[in-house]
C-alpha positions in Angstrom: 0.0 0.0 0.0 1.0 3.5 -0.6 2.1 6.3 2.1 1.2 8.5 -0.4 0.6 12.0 2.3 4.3 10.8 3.8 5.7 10.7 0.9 5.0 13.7 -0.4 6.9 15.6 2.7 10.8 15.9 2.4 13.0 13.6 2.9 11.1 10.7 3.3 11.0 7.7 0.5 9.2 4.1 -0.1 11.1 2.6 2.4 10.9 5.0 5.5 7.3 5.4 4.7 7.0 1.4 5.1 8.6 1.1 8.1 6.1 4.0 9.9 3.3 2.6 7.9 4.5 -0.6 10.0 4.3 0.8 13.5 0.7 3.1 12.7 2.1 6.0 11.1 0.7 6.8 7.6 0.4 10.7 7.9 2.1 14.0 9.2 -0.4 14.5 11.6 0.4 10.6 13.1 3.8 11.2 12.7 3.3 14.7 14.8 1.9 13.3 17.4 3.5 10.1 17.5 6.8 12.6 18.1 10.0 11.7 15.6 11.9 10.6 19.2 9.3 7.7 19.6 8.5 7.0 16.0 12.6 6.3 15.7 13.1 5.0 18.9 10.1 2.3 18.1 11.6 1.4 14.8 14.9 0.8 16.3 13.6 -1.3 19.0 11.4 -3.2 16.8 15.1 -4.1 15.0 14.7 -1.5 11.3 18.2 -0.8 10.6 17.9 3.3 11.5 20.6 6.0 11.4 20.9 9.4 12.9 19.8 10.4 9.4 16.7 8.7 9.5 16.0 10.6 12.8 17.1 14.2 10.7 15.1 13.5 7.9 11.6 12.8 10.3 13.1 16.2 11.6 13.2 17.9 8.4 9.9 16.2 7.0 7.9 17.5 10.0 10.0 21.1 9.1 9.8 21.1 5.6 13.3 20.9 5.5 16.3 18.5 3.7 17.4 15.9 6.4 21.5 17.6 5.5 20.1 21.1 6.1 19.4 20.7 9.9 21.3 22.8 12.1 24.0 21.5 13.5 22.7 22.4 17.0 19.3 20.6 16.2 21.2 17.7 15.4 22.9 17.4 18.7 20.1 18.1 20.2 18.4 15.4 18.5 21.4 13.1 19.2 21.5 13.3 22.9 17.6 12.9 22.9 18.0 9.3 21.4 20.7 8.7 23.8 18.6 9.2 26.9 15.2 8.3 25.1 13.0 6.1 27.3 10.1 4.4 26.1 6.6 5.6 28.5 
């Protein structure tokens, strides 16, 4: 089945679009609330083989901005969230 809503936002292809389609995201708005943290941190757990730039391009999809474009700050930021990220 097609994600077509995710992907039509940056950054995201068939593939990443799967793998939320496979954990109950299939739009922005699911993905919004959902929060990239948990929606990365679910598909890690749940074994997908994700990268940092998985985790900046959920960033930049849900900014309308290219995963490589990220600020540098965001993306320490975002790194030492997935460090400490706890599930609940």
């Amino acid at each position: 089945m097609a994600n077509s809503e995710l992907e039509s936002l940056l950054n995201l292809g068939p593939k990443s679009t799967t793998w939320l389609a496979n954990i109950g995201v299939h739009t922005q708005q699911e993905l919004s609330e959902m929060g990239i943290m948990s929606a990365y941190c679910l598909l890690k757990a749940q074994g997908y083989p994700v990268s940092l730039n998985l985790l900046y391009a959920l960033y930049g999809a849900l900014h309308d901005m290219p995963w490589n474009k990220v600020p540098p700050e965001v993306k320490q930021e975002l790194k030492a969230d997935v460090e400490g990220f706890r599930f609940g």
